[in-house]
Structures are given as C-alpha cells and as structure tokens.
N, C-alpha and C positions, 0 to 999 in steps of 0.2 A: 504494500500500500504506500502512495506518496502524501503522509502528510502534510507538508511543507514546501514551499519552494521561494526559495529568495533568488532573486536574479535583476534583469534590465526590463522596466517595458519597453516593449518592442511595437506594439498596436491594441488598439482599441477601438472596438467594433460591436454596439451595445447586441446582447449580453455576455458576447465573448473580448475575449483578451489577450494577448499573447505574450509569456514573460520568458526573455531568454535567457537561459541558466548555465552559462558557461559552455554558450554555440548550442545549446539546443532549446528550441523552441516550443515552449507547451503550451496548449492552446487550453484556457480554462474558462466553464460559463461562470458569473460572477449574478448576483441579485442586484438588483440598480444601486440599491445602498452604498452595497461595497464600490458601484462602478464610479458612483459620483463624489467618491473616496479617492481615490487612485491618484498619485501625482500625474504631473507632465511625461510625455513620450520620453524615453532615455534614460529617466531616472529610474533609482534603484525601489525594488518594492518586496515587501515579504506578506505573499498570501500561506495559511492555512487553509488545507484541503480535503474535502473527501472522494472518495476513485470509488465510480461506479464502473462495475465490468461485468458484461452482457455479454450473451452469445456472440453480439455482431458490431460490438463497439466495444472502449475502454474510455470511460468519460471524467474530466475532474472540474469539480465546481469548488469555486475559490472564495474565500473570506477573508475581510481584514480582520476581522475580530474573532475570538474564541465561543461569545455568545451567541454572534450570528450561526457559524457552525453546529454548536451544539441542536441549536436550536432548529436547523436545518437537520439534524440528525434526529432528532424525537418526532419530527413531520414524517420522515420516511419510513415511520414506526408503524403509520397510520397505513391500514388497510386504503387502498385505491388513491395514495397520496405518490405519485412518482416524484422523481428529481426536479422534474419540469414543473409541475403543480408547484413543491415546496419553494425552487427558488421564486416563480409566480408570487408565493403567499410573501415571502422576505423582499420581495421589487415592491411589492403593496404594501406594505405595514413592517415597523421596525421592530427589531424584536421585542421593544418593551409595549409597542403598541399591539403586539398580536396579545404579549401578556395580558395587557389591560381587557382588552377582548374579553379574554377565555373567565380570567377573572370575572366578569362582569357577564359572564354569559353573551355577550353582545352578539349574534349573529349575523344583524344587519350590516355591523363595519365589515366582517371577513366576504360575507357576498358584494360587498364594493370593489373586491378583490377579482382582475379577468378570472376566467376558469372556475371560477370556486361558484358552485350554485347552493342550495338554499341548504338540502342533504350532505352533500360532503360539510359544509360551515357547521351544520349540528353534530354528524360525526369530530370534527377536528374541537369543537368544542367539549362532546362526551370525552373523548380521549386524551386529550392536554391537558383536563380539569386537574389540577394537583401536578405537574410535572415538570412546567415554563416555571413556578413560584418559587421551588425552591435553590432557581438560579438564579432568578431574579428577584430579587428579596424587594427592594424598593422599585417595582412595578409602578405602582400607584403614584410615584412622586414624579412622575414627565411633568414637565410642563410644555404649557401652549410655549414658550419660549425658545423651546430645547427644538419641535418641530420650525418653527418660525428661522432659527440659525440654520437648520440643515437644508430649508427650501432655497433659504438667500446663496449657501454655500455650496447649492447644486446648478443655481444659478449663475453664479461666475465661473463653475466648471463650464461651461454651456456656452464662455462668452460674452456673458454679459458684464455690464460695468456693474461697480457697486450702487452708484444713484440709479439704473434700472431697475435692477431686482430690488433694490427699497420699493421704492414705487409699486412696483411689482406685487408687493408683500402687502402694501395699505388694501390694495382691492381685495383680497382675500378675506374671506368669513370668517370668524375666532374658533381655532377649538381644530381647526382643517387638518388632518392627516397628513404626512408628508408630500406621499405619492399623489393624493390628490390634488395637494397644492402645486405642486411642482406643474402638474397639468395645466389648472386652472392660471398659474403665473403665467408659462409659456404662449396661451388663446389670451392673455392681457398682453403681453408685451405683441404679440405679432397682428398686431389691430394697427 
C-alpha cells in the first residue's frame, strides 16, 4: 500500500493531480478541499493516501490532512459508498461539516451533496452515527467564519484578487457551506 507521497506538483487537473516523486509521476484523485489546498505548480507537496486496487485498475486518492482521510476511510465502510461517492461526499462538505450533519441527523445538507440521494444520506447517517465524533471531538465549534476563510481562500486559488472574492463573500447567505459557496461566489463574480 502507498501511504504517502511527498514529491513536486507537476499538474492539476480538478479532481486529479499529478505529484512527481523522484521522476515518477503519480496520478492521484484528490476531494476539492484538498485541491483548493494544494500550492502552486513546482512546489513541493506531501499528500496522505489511500490505494484502491480492482481487478482492472490501481487507484490512489490523496489528502492533505489525516482527518480528511480517515474520514474518507469510515465512508468506504459504508455498504454502496465507492471511492467516487466518498470523495463526492469530502468535495461537498468538510469533514467537520459532514460531522455536524451526522450529529445532527441532518439529511437534507448531505442530499445537497451531487450523487448522494435521499437513501444513501439516511444510510450514511444510520452508519456514521457515533464514528466521525470520536475524531472529531469539537465538531460543533465550526464556525460561519472558518467556512467564510476557506471560500475566500478557494477563491484566490481560482484567480481571483482579494477585493473580489470579499465582494464575492458579502453576496453570500450566512451559515452557506463551503462547497456551496464556493458555487454560488463563482455565478456572482462571472455576472
């Protein structure tokens, strides 16, 4: 199994990536989280990984953080949850925000989620109750803030200048999820 990999970004290509590791290039699928993490082309990066390997593939999805992984790893636990759903549910909602979810019984936030319909959201609910908590001890303490930095911070990934994405950030409703802001910022600024 490849854990780890430190090396060079070489390319970026949402939701894949390509970190070269001493001339050899691995191509990893990443959740938007991690992507909108990621330095500049050339520089150096260290993802944590997990290796899926199928009959007809060897596939490795990468994390800048330990939480994210894990927590990508208790998704794949889940009866009818593949790789592609899990990173899906981690491009949607950040780990502390699926926390708050589960905690919260929320079903509605995880079906805002592409792919996740109304059944799998109550499955992924029944089955993470008790499991996300005791890694994430302070779930409950996100604040609106914490989202609000990571949209602005995904925003100048993106391009944009800092007095856009402020602006950007005023039009948005209080309380907005990441992913969804991040949406809703990008139909504001290209107006």
């Amino acid at each position: 199994m490849i854990g780890r990999l430190a090396g060079t970004l070489a390319a970026k290509a949402p939701p894949q990536v390509l970190v070269d590791v001493h001339g050899v290039g691995y191509e990893v699928d990443v959740p938007m989280s991690t992507f909108y993490n990621l330095p500049a082309l050339g520089e150096a990066v260290v993802l944590l990984t997990h290796m899926v390997v199928r009959e007809d593939a060897q596939l490795l999805y990468g994390f800048l953080t330990a939480p994210e992984r894990a927590t990508f790893r208790e998704l794949l636990k889940i009866s009818g949850v593949g790789p592609r759903t899990a990173l899906a549910i981690l491009s949607g909602l950040s780990v502390d925000e699926l926390a708050q979810a589960v905690t919260r019984q929320d079903g509605a936030r995880l079906v805002k989620v592409p792919g996740i319909g109304k059944k799998t959201a109550e499955r992924l609910l029944l089955e993470l109750r008790g499991r996300l908590a005791p890694e994430l001890p302070q779930a409950d303490a996100t604040r609106p803030d914490d989202a609000q930095a990571d949209i602005l911070q995904a925003l100048q990934a993106l391009g944009y200048s800092e007095r856009e994405a402020a602006a950007a950030l005023k039009a948005l409703p209080p309380g907005v999820a990441v992913a969804e802001g991040i949406k809703l910022a990008l139909k504001a600024l290209n107006r």
